[in-house]
C-alpha positions as CSV (number, residue, x, y, z in Angstrom):
1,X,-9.7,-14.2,9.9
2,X,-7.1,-17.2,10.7
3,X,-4.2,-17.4,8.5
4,X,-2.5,-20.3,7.4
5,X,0.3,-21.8,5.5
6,X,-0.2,-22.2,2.0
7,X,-3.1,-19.4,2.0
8,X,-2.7,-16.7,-0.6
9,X,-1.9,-13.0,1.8
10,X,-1.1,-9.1,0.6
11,X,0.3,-7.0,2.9
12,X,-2.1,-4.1,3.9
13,X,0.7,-1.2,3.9
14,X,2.5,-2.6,1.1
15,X,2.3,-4.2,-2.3
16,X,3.8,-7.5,-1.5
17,X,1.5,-10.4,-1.9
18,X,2.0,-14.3,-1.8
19,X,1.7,-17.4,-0.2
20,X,2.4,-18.4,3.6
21,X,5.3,-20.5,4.3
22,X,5.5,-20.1,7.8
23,X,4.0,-18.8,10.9
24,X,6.1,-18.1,14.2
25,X,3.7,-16.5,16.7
26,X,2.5,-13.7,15.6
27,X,5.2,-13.3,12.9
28,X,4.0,-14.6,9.4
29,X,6.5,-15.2,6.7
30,X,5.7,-15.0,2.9
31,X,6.4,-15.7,-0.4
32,X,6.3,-13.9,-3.6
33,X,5.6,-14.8,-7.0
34,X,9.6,-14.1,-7.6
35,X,10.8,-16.2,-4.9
36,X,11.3,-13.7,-2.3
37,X,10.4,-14.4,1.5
38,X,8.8,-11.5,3.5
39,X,8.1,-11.1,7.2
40,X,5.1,-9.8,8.1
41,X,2.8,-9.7,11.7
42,X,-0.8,-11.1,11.6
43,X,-2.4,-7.6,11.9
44,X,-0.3,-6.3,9.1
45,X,-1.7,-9.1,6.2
46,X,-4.9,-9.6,4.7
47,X,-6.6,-12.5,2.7
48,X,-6.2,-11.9,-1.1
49,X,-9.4,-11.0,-2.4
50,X,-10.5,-13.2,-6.1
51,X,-13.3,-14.1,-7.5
52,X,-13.2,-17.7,-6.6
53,X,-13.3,-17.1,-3.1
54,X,-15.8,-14.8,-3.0
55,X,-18.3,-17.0,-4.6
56,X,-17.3,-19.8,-2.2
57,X,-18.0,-17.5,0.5
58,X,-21.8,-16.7,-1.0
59,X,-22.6,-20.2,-2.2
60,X,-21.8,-21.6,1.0
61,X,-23.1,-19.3,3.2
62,X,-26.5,-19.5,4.3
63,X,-28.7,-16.5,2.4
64,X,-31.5,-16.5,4.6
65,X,-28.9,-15.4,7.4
66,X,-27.5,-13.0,5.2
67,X,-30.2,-11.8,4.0
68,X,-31.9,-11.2,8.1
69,X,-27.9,-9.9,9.0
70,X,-28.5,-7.1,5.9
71,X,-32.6,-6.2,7.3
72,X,-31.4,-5.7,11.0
73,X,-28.8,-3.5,10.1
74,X,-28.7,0.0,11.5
75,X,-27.7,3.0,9.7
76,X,-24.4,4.2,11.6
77,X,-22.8,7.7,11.8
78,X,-20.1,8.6,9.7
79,X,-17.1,9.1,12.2
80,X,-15.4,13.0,12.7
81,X,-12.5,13.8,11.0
82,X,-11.5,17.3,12.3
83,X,-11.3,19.9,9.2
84,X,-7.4,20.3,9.9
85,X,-7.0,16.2,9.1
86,X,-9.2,15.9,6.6
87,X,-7.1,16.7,3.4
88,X,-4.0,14.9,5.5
89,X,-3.1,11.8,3.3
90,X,-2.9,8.9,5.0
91,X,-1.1,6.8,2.8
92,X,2.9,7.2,3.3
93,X,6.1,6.0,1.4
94,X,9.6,6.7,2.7
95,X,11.9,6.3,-0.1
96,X,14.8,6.4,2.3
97,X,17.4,3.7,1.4
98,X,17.5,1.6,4.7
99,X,13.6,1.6,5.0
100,X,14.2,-0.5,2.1
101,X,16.9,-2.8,2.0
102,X,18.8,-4.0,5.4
103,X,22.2,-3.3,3.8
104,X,23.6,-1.3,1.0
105,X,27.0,-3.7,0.6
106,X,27.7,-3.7,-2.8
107,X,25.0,-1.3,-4.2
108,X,26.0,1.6,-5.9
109,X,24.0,4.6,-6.1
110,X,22.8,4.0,-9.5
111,X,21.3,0.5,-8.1
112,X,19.9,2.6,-4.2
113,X,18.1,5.0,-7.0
114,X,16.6,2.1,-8.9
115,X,15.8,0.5,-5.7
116,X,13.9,3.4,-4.6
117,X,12.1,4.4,-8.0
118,X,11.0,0.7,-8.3
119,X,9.8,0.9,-4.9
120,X,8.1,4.2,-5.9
121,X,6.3,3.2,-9.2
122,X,5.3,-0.4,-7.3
123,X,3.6,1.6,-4.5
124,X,2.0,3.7,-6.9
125,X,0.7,1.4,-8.9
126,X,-0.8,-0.1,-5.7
127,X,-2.2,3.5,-4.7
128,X,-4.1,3.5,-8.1
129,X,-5.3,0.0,-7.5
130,X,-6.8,0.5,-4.2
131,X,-8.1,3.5,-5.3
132,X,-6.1,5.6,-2.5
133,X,-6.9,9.5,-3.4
134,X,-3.6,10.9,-1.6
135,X,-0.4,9.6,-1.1
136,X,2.9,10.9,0.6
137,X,6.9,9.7,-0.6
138,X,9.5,11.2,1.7
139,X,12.4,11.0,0.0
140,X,14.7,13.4,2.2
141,X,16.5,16.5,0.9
142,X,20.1,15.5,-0.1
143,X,21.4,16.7,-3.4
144,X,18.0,16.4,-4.8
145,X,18.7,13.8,-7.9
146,X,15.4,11.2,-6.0
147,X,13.4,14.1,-5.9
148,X,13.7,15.3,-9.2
149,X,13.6,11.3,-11.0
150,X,10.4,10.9,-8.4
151,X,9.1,14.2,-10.7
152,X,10.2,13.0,-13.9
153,X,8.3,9.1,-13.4
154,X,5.4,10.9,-11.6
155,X,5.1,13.0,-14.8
156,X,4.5,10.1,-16.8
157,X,1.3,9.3,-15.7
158,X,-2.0,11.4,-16.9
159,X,-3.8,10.7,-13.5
160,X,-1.4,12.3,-11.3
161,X,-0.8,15.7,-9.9
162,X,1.8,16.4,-7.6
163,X,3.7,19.1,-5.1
164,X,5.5,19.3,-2.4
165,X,3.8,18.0,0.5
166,X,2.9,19.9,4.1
167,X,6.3,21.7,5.6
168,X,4.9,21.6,9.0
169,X,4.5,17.7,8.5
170,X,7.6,16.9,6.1
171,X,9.7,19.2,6.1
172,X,11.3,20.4,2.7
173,X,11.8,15.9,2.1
174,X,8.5,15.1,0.9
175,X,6.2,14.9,-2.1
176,X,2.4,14.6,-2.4
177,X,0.6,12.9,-4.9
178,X,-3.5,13.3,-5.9
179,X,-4.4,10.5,-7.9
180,X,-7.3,11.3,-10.0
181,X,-9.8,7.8,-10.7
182,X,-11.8,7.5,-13.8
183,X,-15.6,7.3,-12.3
184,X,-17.2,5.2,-14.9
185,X,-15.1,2.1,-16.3
């Protein structure tokens, strides 16, 4: 897929979305329905996905090829995941204060811990979205006070279960999620 300015983008590891101002290379830059201008690379965006465009895509598409592309089709096989990695969520947060902001001039610690509990709740939001099962937010040891307001916001939802994530992976800094996703809607 080509992207370019003025198209509507989310970020694939993140839950940033908006529309392409600019494109440098490989380096795309974004922005936000707040005004905010991200930096992203090509690899690291995706098309937004609405309605509109997908019936675009089908109405001007031809069926009959569609329709031969979905006959020919061969049944693939489901690729290995070793029994050890299985269970090993793929989805990770680092809550750590300059993974999210480039300088902490001016902030005080009540604003680095709303920073990083917004951040928390946004990407959690996006995990129940996307319908990610398993989810990791490192958040470090320190004095603890992240750790326990992560447990007290986590505690607020009904779909959520969560512990501290693998030691051998993590360490003693890290918290796992399950998100549980209603089946029928």
């Amino acid at each position: 897929m080509k992207i370019k300015i003025g198209d509507r983008v989310e970020a694939i590891d993140d839950a940033i979305s908006g529309i392409v101002t600019k494109i440098s290379g490989h380096t795309i830059f974004i922005e936000d329905n707040d005004g905010f201008e991200f930096q992203f690379e090509a690899h690291e965006l995706m098309a937004e996905s609405n309605e509109a465009t997908l019936d675009n895509a089908v109405y001007n598409s031809d069926l009959d090829a569609v329709k031969q592309e979905k006959e020919s089709k061969k049944r693939r096989s489901a690729a290995k995941v070793k029994p050890k990695e299985r269970h090993i969520p793929k989805f990770e947060v680092d809550l750590h204060i300059h993974h999210l902001t480039e300088s902490t001039k001016g902030m005080t610690n009540f604003d680095m811990l709303n920073l990083q509990l917004d951040t928390a709740r946004s990407q959690l939001e996006f995990a129940i979205r996307k319908r990610i099962p398993k989810m990791v937010f490192i958040h470090g040891v320190g004095e603890g006070v992240l750790r326990q307001e992560l447990e007290t916001m986590l505690g607020r939802y009904n779909n959520v279960q969560f512990y501290d994530a693998d030691y051998k992976t993590y360490g003693l800094g890290a918290t796992e999620v399950r998100i549980f996703q209603n089946i029928e809607p």
